[in-house]
N, C-alpha and C positions, 0 to 999 in steps of 0.2 A: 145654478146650483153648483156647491162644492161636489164632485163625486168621485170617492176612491176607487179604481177596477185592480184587481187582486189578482196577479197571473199577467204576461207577458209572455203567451205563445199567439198563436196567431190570432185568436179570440179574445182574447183581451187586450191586444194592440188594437184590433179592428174595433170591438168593443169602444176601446177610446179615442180613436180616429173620430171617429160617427159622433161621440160625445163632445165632443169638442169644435165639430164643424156646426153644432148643435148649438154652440155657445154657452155650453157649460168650463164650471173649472175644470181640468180633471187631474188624479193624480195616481200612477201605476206602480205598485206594487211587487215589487220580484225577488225571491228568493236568489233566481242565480247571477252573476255578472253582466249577463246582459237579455235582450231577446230572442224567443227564439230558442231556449237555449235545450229541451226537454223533449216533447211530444212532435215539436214544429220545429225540431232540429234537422233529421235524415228521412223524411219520412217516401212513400215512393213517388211522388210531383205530382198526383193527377188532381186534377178537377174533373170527378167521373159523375157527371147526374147520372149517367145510365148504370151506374152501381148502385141504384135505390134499395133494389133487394137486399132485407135484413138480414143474418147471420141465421137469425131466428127464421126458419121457412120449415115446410114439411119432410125434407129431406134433413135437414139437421141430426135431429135425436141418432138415425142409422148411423149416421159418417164419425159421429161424435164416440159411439161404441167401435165400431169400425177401426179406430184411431187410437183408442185407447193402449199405453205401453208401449207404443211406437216412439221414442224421440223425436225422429226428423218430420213426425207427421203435421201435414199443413194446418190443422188445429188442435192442439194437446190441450187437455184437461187433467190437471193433476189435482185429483180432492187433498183437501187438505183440516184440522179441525178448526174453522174459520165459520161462525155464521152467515156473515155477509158472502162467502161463497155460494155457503146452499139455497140463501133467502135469492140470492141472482140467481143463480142455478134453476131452481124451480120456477122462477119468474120468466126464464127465459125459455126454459118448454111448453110455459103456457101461451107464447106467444108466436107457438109454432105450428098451431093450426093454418088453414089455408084462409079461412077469412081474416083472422087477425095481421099476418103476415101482408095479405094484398091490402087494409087497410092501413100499413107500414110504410107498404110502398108509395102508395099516395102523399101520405105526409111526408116521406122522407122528400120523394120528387119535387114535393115542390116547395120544399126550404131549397134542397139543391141547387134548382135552376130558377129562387128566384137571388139566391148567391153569386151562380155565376152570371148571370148579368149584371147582380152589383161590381161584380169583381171586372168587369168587360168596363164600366162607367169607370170604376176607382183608376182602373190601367190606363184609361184615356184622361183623367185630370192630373194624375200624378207623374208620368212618363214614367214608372217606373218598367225597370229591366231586369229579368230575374231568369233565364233562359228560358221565356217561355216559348212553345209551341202552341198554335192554332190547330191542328192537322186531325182532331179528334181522337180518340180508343178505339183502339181495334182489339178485342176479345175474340180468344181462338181456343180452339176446344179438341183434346186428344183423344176422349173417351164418348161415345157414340150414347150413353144410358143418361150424361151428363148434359150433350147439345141439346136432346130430345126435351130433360126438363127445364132446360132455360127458355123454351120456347113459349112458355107461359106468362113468367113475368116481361120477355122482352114483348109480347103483344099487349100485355095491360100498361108496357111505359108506351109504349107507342098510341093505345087510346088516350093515352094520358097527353098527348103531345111529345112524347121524348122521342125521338127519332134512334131509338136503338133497332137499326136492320138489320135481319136474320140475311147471312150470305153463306156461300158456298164457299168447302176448300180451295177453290183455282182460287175465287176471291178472295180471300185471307191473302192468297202469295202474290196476287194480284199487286194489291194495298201496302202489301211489306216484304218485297221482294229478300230480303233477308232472313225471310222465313223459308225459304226455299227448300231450303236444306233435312229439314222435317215434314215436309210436303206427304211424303209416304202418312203421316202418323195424324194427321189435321184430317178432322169428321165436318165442320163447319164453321162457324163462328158467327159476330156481332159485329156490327163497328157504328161509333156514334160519331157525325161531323160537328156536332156540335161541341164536343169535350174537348179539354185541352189540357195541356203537363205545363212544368214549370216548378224551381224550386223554392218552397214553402219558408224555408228560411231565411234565402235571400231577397225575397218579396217582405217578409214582417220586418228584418231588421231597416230595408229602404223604408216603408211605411213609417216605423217608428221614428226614424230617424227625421220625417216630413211633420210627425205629428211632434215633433218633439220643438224643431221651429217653431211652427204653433201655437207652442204654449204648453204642450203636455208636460207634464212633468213624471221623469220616469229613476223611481227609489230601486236602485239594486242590490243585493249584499243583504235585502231585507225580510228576514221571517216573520210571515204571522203567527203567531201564540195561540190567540181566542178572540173572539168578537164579545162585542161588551151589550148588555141592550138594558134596557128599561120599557117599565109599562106593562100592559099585557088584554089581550082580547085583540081588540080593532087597534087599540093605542098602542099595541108594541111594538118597539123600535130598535133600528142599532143606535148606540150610542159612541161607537170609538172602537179601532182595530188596534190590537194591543201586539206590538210588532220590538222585535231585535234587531236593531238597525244595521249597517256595514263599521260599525265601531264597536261593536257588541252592548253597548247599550237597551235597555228598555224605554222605551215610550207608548205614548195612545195617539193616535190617529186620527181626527175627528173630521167629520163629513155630513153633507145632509144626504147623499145616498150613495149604496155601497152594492159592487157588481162582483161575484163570485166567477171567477173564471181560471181556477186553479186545478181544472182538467180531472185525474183518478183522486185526488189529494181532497177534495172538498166536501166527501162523506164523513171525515171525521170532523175536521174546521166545523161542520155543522148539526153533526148527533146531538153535542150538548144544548143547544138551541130546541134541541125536540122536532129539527129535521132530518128525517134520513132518507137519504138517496138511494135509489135501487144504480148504484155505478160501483164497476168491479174493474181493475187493469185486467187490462189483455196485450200482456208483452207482442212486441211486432218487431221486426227485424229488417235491417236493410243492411246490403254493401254495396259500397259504392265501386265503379272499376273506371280505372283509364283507358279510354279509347285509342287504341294503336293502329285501327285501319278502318277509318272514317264508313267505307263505302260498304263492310259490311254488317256496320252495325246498325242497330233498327233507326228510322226516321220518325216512327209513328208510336205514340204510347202506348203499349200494348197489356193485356190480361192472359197470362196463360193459367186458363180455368183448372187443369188439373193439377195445379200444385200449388193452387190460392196464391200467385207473385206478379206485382204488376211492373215492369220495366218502360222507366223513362228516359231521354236522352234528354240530358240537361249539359249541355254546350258540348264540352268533348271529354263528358263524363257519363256511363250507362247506370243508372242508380235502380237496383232490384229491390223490390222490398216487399214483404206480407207474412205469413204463417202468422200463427198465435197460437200465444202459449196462458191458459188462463189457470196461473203461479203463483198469486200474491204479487209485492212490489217491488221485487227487486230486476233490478236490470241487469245482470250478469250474465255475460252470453253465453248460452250452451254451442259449445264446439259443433255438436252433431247437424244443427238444424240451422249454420253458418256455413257448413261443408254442403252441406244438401243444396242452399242457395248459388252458392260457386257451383257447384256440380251442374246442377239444372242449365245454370245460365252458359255452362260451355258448352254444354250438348246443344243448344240453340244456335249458338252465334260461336264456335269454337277460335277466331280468328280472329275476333273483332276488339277484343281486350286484354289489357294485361291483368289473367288471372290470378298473377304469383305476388301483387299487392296491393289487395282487396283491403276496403274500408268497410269494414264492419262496426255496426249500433243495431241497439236495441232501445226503444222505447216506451211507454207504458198509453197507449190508448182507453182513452175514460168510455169503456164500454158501459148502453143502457141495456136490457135485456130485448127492448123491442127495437133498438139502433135511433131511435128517435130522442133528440136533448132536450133538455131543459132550459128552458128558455121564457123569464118571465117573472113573475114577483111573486114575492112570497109571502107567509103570514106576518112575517116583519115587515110594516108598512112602507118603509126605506130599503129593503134586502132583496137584490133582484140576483136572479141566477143565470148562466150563460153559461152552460158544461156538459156533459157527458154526451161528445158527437165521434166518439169510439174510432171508426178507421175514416171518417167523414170530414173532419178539422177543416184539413186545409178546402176540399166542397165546399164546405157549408160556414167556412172561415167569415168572410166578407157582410156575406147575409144577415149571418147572426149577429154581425156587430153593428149594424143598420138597423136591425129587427129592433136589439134591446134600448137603442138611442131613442127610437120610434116609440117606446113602452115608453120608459122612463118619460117622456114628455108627452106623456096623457095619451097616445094615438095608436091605432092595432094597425100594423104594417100590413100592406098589399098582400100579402098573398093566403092561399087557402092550407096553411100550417095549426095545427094545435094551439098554440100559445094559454089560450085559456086551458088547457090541459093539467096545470099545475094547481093542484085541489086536497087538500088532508082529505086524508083517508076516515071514514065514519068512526068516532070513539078514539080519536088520537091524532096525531099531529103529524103524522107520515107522509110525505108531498110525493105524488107519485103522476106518474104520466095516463091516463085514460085512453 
């Protein structure tokens, strides 16, 4: 088959990777110059399965008020008169009871880790090099009320198989002797051997660039407008993506199946269609800093729990990144919650980098309310979807793009994930996650 993937972040390169080892046509879609160039540009390296835990848990709603009117705070909500905020909004406290949430975790865990093992396979047939580390996450914890509740979900990853260990403060300084320095203020922590870092954009643009050999074929400079379809009931179809090329020209696009993988952007591409997506941006932030004294900066990717930022060392560059800001879509960085990231990051490691020429982004994360994507086809017989994997991408990057190669040619991939989860809603057309 012909098949168009729409988006060139890490999910819709892997997305066409997978299509194309499939021995399909395939042909990729991208608004910006090249891949990579968005969401899977700065984002902070991990490959965390033992980040399963949703946003959405039963501690949320408090931290969420908590937080509120704060700037620099690690998740800001700013209302705004937007419906698709409050239809998310509401959606996402309903999925903050403790069963919903541990049934979160489950599906989350195990797209995760059956990603990072695709991702372990793709590394071994590709050679690609992307500074990755093997060394696992280590998550450390400053406030004693916050260890105490992670000790729930990291036992329900640990029945689940994820090897998230509960350890003690020496052990934290143990593991990352770097941490030393804050030793007084560390209550316990996490650390998974299994996880590993690595940078997300130099992994997709290698990939593309292997799939592009290949055969793929990758349209930059190019906007989608509208999807075209015909038919209707069982029979409805896409017929043609109606797109503004890198000449500014109009044309149509035509394919026999078409994969949506254009991250917070693909709620509206598809309202007119009569589907809406419960996905909301949740601005995320990273700087990047240059390492000026090798020995004490971290070795091991780490989480520090109380200020929601996770720090990876990607070659001899320390790349911070997390908070959210959930603003609408614009990416403009707020000063406040850029200074708080450099702040944090010297009170840690005060020696280890040069603070005075930080690389600051922001990017827009295609948050689900329950943290779980979409992943799977639609009521359009040809329209499959592949998006909203919110702070997870690059996790669950690999997976997903195996996953949907695996759909699209008739077959429900190995593992114990939702995928049939994608269902209208009774008396309308609403595709929504169960």
């Amino acid at each position: 088959m012909k098949i168009l993937v729409l988006g060139a972040g890490i999910i819709g390169t892997s997305s066409a990777w997978f299509l194309n080892k499939s021995g399909h046509d395939v042909c990729v879609i991208e608004r910006q110059p090249g891949v990579a160039q968005e969401t899977s540009f700065a984002n902070g390296g991990q490959i965390a399965v033992s980040h399963a835990e949703p946003w959405a848990n039963p501690h949320a709603p408090f931290k969420l008020l908590k937080y509120l009117g704060k700037d620099d705070a690690p998740l800001l909500f700013r209302p705004r008169a937007e419906l698709q905020q409050w239809l998310w909004g509401l959606s996402f406290l309903r999925e903050c009871s403790r069963k919903r949430s541990d049934e979160n975790i489950r599906q989350i865990l195990a797209l995760s880790e059956y990603s990072r093992l695709t991702l372990i396979a793709l590394r071994s047939e590709t050679r690609l090099s992307y500074d990755n580390l093997s060394k696992g996450i280590l998550h450390f914890y400053t406030d004693q009320q916050e260890f105490d509740r992670s000790l729930h979900a990291a036992k329900l990853m640990r029945e689940l198989g994820c090897p998230r260990n509960t350890i003690t403060a020496d052990e934290v300084v143990k593991k990352e002797p770097a941490l030393s320095g804050i030793r007084h203020k560390i209550v316990g922590g996490d650390y998974t051997e299994t996880d590993e870092s690595g940078d997300a954009h130099k992994f997709t643009c290698g990939l593309a660039q292997q799939a592009s050999a290949a055969g793929v074929d990758f349209q930059f400079n190019t906007s989608v407008t509208r999807l075209l379809t015909a038919g209707s009931g069982a029979n409805a179809e896409i017929t043609g993506v109606e797109v503004i090329d890198e000449r500014g020209q109009h044309q149509v696009l035509r394919a026999d199946a078409y994969v949506i993988a254009i991250a917070s952007f693909a709620p509206q591409l598809l309202r007119p269609l009569g589907i809406k997506l419960l996905i909301y941006p949740g601005k995320g932030y990273s700087a990047t800093y240059p390492i000026i004294a090798p020995d004490l900066a971290p070795t091991i990717s780490l989480t520090d729990d109380g200020y929601k930022l996770v720090l990876s060392r990607l070659g001899q560059r320390l790349r911070v990144a997390g908070t959210c800001e959930i603003n609408g879509y614009s990416r403009e960085l707020n000063n406040a919650r850029c200074a708080a990231i450099t702040r944090r990051t010297r009170e840690l490691f005060p020696d280890a980098c040069d603070y005075e020429n930080p690389s600051y982004w922001a990017g827009l994360r295609p948050l689900t309310p329950s943290n779980r994507p979409y992943i799977g086809k639609t009521k359009f017989q040809n329209l499959y979807l592949n998006v909203g994997h919110g702070s997870l991408g690059w996790t669950m990057g690999a997976g997903s793009g195996r996953a949907i190669a695996e759909i699209i040619g008739g077959r429900m991939p190995t593992v114990a994930f939702n995928f049939n989860g994608l269902t209208p809603v009774k008396g309308g057309n609403q595709i929504q996650v169960e």
